[in-house]
C-alpha positions as a printed Julia matrix, in Angstrom:
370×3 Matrix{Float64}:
 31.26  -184.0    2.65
 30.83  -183.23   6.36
 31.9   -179.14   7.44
 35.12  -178.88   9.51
 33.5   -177.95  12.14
 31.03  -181.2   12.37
 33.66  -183.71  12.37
 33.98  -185.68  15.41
 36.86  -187.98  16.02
 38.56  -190.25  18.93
 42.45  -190.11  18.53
 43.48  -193.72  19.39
 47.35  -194.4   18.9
 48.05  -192.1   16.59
 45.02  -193.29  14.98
 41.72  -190.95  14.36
 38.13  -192.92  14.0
 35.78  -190.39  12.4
 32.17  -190.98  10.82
 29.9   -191.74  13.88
 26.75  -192.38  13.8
 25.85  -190.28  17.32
 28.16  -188.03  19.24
 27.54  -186.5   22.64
 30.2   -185.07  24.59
 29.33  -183.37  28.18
 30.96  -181.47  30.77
 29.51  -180.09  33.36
 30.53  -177.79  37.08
 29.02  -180.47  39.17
 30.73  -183.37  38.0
 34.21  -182.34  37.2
 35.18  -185.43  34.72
 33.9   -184.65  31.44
 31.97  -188.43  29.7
 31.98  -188.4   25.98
 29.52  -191.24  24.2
 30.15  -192.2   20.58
 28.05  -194.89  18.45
 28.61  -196.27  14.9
 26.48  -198.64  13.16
 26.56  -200.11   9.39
 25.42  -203.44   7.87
 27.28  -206.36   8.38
 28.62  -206.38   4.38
 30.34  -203.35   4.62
 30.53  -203.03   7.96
 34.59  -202.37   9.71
 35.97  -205.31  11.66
 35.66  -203.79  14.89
 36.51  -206.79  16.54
 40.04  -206.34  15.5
 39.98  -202.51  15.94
 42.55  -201.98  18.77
 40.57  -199.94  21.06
 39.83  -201.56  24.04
 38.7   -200.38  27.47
 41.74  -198.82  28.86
 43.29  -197.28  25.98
 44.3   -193.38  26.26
 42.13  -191.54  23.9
 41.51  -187.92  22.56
 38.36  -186.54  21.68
 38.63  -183.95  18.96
 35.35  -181.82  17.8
 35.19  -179.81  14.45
 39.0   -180.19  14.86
 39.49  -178.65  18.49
 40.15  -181.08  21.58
 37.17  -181.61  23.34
 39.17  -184.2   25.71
 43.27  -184.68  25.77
 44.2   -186.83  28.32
 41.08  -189.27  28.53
 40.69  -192.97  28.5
 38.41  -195.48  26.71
 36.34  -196.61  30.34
 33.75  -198.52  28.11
 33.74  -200.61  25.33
 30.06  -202.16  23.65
 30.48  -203.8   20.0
 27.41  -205.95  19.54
 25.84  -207.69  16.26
 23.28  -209.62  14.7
 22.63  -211.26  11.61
 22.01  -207.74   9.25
 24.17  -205.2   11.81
 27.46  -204.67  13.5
 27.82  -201.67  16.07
 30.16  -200.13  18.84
 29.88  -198.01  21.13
 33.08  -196.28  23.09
 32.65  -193.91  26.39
 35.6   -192.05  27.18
 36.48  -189.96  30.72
 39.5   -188.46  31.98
 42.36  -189.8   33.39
 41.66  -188.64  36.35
 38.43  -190.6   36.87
 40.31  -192.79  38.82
 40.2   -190.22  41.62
 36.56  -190.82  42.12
 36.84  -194.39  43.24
 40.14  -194.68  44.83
 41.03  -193.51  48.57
 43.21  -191.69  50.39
 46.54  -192.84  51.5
 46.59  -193.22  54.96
 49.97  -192.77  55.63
 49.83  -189.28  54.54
 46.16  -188.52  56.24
 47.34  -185.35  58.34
 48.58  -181.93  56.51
 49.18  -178.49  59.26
 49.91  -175.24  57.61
 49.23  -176.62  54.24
 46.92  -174.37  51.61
 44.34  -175.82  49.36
 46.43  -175.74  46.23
 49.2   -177.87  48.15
 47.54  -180.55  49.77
 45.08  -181.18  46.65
 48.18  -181.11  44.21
 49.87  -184.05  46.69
 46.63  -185.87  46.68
 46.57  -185.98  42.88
 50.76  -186.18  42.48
 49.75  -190.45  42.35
 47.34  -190.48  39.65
 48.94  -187.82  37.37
 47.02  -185.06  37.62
 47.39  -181.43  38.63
 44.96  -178.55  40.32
 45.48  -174.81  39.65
 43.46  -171.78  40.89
 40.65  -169.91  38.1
 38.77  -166.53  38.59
 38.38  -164.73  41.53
 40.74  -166.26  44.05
 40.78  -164.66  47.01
 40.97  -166.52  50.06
 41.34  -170.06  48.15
 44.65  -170.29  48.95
 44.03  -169.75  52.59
 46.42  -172.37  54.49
 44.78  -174.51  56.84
 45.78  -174.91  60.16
 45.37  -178.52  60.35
 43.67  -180.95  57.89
 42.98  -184.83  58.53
 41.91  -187.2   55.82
 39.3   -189.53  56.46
 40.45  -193.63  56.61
 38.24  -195.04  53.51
 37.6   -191.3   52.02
 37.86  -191.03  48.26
 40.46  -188.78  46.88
 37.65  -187.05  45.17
 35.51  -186.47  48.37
 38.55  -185.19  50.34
 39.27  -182.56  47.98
 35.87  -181.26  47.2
 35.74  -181.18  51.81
 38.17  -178.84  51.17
 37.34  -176.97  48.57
 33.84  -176.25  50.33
 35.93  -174.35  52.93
 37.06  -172.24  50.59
 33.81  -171.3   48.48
 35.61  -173.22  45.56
 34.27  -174.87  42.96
 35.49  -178.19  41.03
 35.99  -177.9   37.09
 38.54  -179.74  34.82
 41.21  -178.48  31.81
 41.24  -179.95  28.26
 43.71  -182.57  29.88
 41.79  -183.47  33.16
 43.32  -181.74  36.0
 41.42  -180.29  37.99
 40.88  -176.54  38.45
 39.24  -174.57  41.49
 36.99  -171.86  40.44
 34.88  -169.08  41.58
 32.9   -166.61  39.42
 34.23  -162.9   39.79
 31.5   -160.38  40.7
 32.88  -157.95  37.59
 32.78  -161.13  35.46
 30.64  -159.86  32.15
 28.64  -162.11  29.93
 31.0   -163.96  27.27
 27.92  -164.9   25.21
 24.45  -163.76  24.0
 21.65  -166.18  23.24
 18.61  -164.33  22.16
 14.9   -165.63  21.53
 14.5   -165.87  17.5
 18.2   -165.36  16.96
 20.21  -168.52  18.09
 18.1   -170.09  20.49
 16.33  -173.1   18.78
 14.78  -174.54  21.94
 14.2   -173.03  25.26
 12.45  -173.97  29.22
 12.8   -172.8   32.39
 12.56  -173.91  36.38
 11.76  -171.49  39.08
 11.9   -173.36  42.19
 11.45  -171.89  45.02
 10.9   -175.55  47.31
 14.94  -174.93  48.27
 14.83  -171.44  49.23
 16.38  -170.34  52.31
 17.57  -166.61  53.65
 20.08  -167.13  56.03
 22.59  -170.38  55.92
 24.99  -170.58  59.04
 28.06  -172.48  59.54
 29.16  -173.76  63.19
 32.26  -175.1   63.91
 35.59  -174.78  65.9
 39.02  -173.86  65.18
 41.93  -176.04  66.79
 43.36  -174.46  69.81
 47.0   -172.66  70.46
 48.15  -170.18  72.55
 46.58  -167.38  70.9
 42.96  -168.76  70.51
 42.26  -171.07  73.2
 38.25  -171.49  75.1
 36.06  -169.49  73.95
 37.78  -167.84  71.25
 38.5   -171.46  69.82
 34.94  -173.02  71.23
 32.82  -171.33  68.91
 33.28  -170.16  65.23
 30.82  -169.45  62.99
 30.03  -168.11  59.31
 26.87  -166.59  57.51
 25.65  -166.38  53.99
 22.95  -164.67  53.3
 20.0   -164.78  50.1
 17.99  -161.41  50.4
 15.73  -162.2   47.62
 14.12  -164.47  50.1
 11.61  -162.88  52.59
 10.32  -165.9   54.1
 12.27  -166.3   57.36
 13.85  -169.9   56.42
 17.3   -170.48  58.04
 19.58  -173.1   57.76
 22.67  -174.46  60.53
 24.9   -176.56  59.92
 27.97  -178.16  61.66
 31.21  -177.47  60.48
 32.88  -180.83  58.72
 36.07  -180.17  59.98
 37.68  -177.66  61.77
 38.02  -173.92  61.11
 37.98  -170.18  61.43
 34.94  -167.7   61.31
 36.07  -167.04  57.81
 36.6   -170.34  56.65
 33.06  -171.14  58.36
 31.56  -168.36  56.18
 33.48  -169.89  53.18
 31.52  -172.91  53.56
 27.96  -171.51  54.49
 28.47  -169.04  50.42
 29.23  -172.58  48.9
 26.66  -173.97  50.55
 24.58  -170.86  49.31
 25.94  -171.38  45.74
 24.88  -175.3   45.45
 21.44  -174.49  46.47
 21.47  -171.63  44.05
 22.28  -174.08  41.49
 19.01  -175.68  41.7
 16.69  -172.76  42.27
 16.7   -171.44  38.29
 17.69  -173.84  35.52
 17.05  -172.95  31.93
 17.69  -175.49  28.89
 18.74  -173.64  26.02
 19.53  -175.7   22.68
 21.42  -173.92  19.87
 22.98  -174.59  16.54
 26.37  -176.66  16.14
 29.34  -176.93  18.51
 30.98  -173.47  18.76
 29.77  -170.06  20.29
 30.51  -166.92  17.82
 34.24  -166.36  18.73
 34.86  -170.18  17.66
 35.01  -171.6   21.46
 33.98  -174.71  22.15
 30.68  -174.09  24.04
 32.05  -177.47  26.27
 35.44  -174.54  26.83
 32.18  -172.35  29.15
 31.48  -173.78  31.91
 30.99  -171.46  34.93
 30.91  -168.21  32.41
 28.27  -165.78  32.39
 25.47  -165.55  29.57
 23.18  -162.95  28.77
 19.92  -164.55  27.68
 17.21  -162.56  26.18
 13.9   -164.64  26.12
 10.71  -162.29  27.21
  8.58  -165.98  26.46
 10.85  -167.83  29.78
 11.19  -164.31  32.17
  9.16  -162.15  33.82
 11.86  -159.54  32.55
 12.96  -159.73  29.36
 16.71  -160.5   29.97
 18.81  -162.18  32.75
 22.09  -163.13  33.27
 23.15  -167.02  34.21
 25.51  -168.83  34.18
 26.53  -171.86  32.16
 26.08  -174.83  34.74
 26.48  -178.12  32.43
 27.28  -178.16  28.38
 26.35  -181.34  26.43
 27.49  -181.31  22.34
 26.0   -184.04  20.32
 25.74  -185.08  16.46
 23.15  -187.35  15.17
 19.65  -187.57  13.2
 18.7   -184.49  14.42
 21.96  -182.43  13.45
 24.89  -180.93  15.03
 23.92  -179.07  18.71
 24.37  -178.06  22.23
 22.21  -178.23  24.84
 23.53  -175.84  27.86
 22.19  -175.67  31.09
 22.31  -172.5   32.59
 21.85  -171.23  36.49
 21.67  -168.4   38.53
 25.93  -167.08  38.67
 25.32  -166.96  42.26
 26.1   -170.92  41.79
 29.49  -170.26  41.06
 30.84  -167.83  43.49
 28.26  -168.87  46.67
 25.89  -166.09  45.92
 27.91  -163.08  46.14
 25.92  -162.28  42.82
 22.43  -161.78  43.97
 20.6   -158.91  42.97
 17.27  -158.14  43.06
 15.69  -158.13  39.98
 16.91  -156.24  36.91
 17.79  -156.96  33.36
 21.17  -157.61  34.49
 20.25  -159.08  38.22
 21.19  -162.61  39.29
 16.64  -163.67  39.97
 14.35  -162.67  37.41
 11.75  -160.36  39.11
  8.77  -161.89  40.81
 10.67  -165.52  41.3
 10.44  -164.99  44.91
  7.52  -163.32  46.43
  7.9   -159.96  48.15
  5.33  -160.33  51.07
């Protein structure tokens, strides 16, 4: 009999479908729509009739891990049954509701919003497909109203919003049910897991790349005009992020999107800063089952803070990251997550850096010091 806490199921219609043959649910901060794969195979004698199961592409669905929602609101978006003479099999794929978001565009009757804050317009954006965004972590300044904001003719809902949320350092996630949430990574944030080396870490590797390294990233742009800030004062704005750890002088400018203050324009040069931190340290970490050690879904972490102890990956013997993407799967090889971990820097646009350290945001010697 399969442990509580291995069971995988879709709720269909009241319905649950349980015994799978593989399982892998991901979610991840840089896709914000969480996919969820399950297979099932058995020979043809005793096989189920899936051609009369009812779920079809379509369908709402729930994904439920050792007996904890993985996904609520989602949606079968694929549907593969396939046979042969000794075999039947299926395989379902299951999103979000709000999916949808990703494909469709922006209604142009409503493309202009003045005065509006991030929270508002992205709230009336999704009011058509059912979803909802709320506000997570350290939120200063994300609520920031914009002066003016024009939607692009032929711009995906989903591109509009994460324009936006660039000019506010914000970062796209998604609840249990699929709405979306804007989050940043607070500085006094401290680690909500441990994975150590010969404790729970059953597989381990590492990427220091230093090929995207910059030190400086600056942000031009202008702000629309009135009769307080007009010429100059409205010509020219312009926002800085900074990565000290680099030494190498290797600056980056770039022009402002859309329009905006010297605040917003340094908003947008730390997210900037943040997605290139993202790719600078990665570490694959495997461990054991579905659930960290206060019974959270591991696929509940994304954007937290880890403390991984692993003297075999770093040049120190501990470092704190951040959990960047979280894939939990079932099949021949057992019940595991694989968790992708960055610098925290990629969450918050780099207002974590510290040189070196145990508890640092770069492991010591990842960038030169010459």
């Amino acid at each position: 009999m399969s442990k509580p806490k291995e069971v995988a199921e879709i709720l269909v219609r009241g319905q649950r479908y349980k015994n799978w043959q593989t399982v892998s649910v991901t979610r991840s901060g840089i896709d914000p729509f969480p996919k969820a794969v399950f297979t099932a195979a058995s020979p043809i004698e005793n096989s189920p009739n899936w051609s009369n199961t009812k779920l079809a592409i379509g369908d709402s669905a729930e994904v439920i891990l050792g007996g904890r929602q993985a996904i609520s609101k989602g949606r079968i978006i694929g549907r593969q049954p396939a046979y042969d003479a000794t075999q039947h099999a299926l395989q379902l794929s299951i999103s979000t509701n709000a999916t949808v978001i990703a494909r469709a565009t922006v209604d142009e009757s409503k493309s202009e919003y003045k005065n509006y804050s991030l929270s508002q317009i992205v709230n009336a954006l999704l009011k058509p497909y059912g979803a909802t965004f709320s506000l997570k972590g350290e939120t200063s300044g994300m609520d920031k109203p914009f002066p003016k904001v024009n939607l692009l003719f032929g711009e995906t809902v989903y591109d509009a919003i994460n324009r936006l949320c660039a000019f506010r350092n914000v970062y796209l996630q998604s609840d249990i049910d699929g709405n979306l949430v804007g989050y940043r990574l607070g500085n006094s944030v401290g680690a909500q897991a441990e994975l150590a080396e010969g404790k729970n870490i059953l597989q381990a590797s590492a990427s220091f790349n230093y090929t995207g390294a910059l030190n400086e990233i600056n942000v031009v742009g202008q702000r629309p005009g009135n009769d307080q800030y007009f010429g100059d004062d409205a010509r020219t704005q312009t926002g800085t992020a900074k990565n000290p750890e680099v030494k190498q002088h290797a600056p980056l400018s770039i022009v402002a999107e859309m329009p905006g203050d010297a605040a917003e324009m340094r908003m947008r040069a730390q997210f900037q800063n943040g997605f290139l931190l993202s790719d600078q340290v990665q570490v694959q970490i495997v461990v054991q089952g579905w659930f960290r050690k206060d019974d959270k879904l591991w696929l509940e972490s994304i954007g937290e803070p880890v403390s991984v102890y692993s003297p075999m990956l770093f040049t120190t013997d501990k470092l704190n990251l951040a959990i960047q993407e979280v894939t939990s799967t079932q099949g021949p090889t057992g019940t595991l997550t694989a968790l992708t971990l960055v610098l925290p820097g990629a969450f918050n646009g780099g207002d974590q850096i510290n040189s070196g350290g145990a508890g640092g945001g770069l492991p010591a010697g990842t960038y030169s010091n010459a």
